[in-house]
Backbone as a printed PyTorch tensor [residue, N CA C, xyz], in Angstrom:
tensor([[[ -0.7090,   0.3030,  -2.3070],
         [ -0.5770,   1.7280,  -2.4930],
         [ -0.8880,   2.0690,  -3.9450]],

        [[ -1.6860,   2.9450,  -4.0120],
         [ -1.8180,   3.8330,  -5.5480],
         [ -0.6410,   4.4480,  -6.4080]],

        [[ -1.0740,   3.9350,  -7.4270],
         [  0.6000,   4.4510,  -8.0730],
         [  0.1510,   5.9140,  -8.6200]],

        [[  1.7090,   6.5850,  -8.7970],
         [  1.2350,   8.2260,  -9.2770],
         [  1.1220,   7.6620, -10.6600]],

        [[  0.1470,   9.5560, -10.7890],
         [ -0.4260,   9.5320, -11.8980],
         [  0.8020,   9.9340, -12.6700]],

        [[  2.5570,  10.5910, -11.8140],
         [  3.5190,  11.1650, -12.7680],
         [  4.2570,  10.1880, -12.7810]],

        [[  5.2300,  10.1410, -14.2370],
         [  6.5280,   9.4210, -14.0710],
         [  7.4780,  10.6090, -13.2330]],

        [[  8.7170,   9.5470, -12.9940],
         [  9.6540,  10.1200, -12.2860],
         [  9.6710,  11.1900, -13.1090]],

        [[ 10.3920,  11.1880, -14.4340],
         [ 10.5990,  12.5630, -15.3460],
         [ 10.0770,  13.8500, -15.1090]],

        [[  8.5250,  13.3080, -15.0770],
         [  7.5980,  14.1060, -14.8160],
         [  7.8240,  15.1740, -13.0820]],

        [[  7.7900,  14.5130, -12.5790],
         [  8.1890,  14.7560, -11.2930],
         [  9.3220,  15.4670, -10.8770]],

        [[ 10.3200,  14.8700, -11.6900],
         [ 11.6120,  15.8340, -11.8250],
         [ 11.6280,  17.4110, -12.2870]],

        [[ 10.5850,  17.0360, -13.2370],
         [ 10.7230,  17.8730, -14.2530],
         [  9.5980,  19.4320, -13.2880]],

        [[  8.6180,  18.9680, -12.5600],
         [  8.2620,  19.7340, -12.0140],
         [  8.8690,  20.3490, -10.6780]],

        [[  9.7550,  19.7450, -10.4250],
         [ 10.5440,  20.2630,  -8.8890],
         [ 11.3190,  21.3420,  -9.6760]],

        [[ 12.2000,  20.8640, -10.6890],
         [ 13.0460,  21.4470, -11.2230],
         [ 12.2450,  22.8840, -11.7860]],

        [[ 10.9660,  22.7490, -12.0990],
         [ 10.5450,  24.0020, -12.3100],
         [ 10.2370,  25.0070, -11.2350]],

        [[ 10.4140,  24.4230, -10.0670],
         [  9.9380,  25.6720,  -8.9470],
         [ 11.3970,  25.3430,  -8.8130]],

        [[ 12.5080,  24.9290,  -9.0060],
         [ 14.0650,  25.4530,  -8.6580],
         [ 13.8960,  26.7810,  -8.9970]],

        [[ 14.2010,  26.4480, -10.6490],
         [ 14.0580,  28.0970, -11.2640],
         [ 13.9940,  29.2130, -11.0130]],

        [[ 12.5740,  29.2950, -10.2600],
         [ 12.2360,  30.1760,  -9.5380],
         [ 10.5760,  30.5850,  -9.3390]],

        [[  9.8170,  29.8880, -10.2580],
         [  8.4970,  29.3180, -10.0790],
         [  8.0060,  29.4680,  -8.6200]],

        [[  7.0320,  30.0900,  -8.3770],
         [  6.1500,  29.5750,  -7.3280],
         [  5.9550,  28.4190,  -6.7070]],

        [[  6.0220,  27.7220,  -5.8520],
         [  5.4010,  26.5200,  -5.2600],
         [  3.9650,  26.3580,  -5.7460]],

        [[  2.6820,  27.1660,  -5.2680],
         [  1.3920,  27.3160,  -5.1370],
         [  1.2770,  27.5100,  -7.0710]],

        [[  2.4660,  28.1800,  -7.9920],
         [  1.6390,  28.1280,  -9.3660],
         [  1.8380,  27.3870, -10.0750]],

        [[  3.1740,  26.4730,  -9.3820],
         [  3.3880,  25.1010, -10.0670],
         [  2.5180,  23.7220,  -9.8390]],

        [[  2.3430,  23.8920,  -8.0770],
         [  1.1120,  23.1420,  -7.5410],
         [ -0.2710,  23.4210,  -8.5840]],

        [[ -0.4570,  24.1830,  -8.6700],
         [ -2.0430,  24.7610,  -9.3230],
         [ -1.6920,  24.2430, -10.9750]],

        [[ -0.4250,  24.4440, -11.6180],
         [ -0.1950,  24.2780, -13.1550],
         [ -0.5880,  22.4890, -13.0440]],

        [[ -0.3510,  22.2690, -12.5470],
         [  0.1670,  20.5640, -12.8290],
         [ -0.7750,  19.5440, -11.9860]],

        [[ -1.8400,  20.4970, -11.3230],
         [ -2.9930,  19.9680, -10.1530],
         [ -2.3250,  19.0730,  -9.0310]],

        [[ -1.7900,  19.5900,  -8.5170],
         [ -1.8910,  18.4830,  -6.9700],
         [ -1.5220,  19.7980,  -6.2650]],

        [[ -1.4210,  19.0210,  -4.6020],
         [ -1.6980,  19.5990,  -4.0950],
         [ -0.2470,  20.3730,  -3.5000]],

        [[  0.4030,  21.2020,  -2.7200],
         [  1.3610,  21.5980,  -1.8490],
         [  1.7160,  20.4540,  -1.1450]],

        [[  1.0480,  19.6880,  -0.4750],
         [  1.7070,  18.4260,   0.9030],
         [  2.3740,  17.9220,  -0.5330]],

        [[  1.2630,  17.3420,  -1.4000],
         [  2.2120,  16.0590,  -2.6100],
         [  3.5520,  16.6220,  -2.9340]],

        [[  3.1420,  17.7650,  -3.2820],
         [  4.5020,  18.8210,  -3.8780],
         [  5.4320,  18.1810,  -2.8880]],

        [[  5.4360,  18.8580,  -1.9130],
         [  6.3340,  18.4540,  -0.8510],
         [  6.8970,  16.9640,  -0.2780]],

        [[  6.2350,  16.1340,  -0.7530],
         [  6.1860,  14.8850,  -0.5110],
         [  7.2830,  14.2470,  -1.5640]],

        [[  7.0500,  14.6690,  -3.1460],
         [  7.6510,  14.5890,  -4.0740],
         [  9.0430,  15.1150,  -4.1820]],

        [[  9.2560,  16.4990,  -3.4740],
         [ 10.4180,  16.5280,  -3.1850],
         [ 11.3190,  16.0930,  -2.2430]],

        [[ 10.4550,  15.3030,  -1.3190],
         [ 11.3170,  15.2030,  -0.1800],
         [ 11.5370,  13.6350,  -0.5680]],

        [[ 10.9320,  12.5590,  -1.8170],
         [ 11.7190,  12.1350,  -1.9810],
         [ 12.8770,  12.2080,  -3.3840]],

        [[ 12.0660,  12.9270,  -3.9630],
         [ 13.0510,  12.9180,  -5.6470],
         [ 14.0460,  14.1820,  -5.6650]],

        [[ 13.8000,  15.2190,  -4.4130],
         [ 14.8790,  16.5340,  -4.5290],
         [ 16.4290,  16.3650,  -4.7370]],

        [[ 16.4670,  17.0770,  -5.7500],
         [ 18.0500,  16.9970,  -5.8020],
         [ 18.5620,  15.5380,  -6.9890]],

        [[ 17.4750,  14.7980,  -7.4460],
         [ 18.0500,  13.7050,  -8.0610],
         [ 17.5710,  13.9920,  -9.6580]],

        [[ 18.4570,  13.1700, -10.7570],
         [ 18.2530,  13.6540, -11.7550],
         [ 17.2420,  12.3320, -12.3440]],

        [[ 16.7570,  12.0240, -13.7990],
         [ 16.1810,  11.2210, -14.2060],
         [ 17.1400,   9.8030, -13.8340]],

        [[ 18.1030,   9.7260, -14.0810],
         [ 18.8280,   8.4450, -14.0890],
         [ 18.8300,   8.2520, -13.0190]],

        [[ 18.9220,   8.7110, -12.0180],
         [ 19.3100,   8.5090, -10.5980],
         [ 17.6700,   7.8340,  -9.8750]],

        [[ 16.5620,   8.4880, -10.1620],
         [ 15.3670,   8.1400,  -9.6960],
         [ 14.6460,   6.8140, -10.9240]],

        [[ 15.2990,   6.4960, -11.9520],
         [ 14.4580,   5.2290, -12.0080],
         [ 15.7660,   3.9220, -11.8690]],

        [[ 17.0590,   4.4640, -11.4990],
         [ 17.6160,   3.8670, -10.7350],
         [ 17.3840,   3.3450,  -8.9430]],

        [[ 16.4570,   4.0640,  -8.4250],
         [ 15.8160,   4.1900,  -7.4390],
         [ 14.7140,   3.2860,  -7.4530]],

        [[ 13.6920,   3.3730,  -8.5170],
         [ 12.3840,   2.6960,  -8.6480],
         [ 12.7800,   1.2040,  -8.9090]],

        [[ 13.9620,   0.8670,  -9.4140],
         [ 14.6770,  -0.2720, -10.3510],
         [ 14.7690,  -1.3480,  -8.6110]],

        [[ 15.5400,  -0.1600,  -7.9120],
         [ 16.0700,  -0.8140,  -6.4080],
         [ 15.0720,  -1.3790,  -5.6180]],

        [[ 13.6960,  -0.1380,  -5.7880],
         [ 12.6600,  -0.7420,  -4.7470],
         [ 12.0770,  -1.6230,  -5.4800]],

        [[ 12.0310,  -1.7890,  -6.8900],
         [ 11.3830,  -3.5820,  -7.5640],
         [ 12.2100,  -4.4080,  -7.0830]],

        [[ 13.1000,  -4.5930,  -6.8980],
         [ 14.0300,  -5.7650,  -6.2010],
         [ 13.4170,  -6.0350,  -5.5010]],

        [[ 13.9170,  -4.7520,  -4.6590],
         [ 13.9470,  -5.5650,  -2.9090],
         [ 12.3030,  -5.8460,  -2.8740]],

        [[ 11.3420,  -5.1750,  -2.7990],
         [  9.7880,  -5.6900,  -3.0570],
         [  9.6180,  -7.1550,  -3.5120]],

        [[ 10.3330,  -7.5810,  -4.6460],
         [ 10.3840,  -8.7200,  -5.2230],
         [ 11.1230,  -9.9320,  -4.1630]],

        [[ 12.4620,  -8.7630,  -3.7070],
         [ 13.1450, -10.3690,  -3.0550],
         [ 12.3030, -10.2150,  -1.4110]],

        [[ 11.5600,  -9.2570,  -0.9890],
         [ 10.7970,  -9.4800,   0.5060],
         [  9.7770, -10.3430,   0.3510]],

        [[  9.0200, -10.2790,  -1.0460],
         [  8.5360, -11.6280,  -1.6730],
         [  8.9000, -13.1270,  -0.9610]],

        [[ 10.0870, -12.9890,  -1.8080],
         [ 10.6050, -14.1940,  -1.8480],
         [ 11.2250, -14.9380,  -0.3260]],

        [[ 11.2580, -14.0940,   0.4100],
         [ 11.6750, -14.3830,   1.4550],
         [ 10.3510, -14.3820,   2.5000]],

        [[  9.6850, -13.8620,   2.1890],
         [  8.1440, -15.1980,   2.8760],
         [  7.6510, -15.4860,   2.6750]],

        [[  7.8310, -16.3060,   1.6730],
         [  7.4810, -17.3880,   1.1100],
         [  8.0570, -18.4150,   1.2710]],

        [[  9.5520, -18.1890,   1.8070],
         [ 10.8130, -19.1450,   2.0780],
         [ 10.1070, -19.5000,   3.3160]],

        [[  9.8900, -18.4250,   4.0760],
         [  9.7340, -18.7380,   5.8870],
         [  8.4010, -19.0160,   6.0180]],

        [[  7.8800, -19.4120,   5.0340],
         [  6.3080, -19.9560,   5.4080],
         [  6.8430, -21.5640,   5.1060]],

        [[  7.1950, -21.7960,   3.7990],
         [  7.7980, -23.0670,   3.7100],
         [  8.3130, -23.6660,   4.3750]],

        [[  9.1030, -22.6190,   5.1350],
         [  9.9430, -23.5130,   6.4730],
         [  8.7850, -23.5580,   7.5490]],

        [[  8.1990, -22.7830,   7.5120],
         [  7.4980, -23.1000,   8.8090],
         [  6.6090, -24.4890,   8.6330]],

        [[  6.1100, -24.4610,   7.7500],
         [  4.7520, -25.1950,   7.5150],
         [  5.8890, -26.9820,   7.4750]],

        [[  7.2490, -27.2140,   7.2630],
         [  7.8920, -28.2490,   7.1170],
         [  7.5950, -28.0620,   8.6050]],

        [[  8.1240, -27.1740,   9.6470],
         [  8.4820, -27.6720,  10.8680],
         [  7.3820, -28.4400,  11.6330]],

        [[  6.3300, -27.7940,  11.1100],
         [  5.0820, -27.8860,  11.6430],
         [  4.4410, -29.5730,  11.5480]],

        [[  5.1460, -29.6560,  10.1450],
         [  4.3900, -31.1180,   9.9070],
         [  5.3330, -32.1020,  10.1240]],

        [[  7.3170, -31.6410,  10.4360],
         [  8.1420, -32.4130,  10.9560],
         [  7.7230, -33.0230,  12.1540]],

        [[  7.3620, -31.8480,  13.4090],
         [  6.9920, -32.1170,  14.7910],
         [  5.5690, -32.6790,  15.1070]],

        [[  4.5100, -32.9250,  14.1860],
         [  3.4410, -33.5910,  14.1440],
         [  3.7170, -34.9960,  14.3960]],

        [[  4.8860, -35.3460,  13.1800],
         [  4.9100, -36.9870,  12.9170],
         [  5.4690, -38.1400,  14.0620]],

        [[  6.3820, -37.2340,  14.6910],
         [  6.9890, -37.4760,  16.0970],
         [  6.2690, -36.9090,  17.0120]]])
């Protein structure tokens, strides 16, 4: 997946400007993207503050990292079973 071109901040910082009372369509148009992204962006960062969303980004490097690690485990195991049940 393509990473955004915003940081979270950034992102925050533009939801929080159509809170206000900003337009959707002149905040979309200020900051170039589109309405769906807009919407996309809020539906996952709405309502959260800076700490809270790279507390978020922090969570999905984990787990990304440990789904890693965990097949890589189950290939290892497999590839033992594979060459256990060969020898017999």
């Amino acid at each position: 997946m393509r990473p955004s071109r915003f940081t979270e901040e950034q992102i925050i910082g533009l939801l929080k400007e159509q809170e206000t009372g900003a337009k959707t369509v002149d905040v979309c148009r200020k900051h170039g993207i589109s309405a769906a992204t807009f919407y996309k962006f809020k539906a996952k960062f709405g309502g959260m503050e800076v700490s809270d969303a790279r507390r978020l980004k922090a969570l999905e490097d984990e787990n990304a990292r440990l789904k890693k690690l965990l097949a890589e485990q189950m290939l290892d195991n497999a590839i033992l079973k594979d060459v256990a049940a060969k020898k017999w």
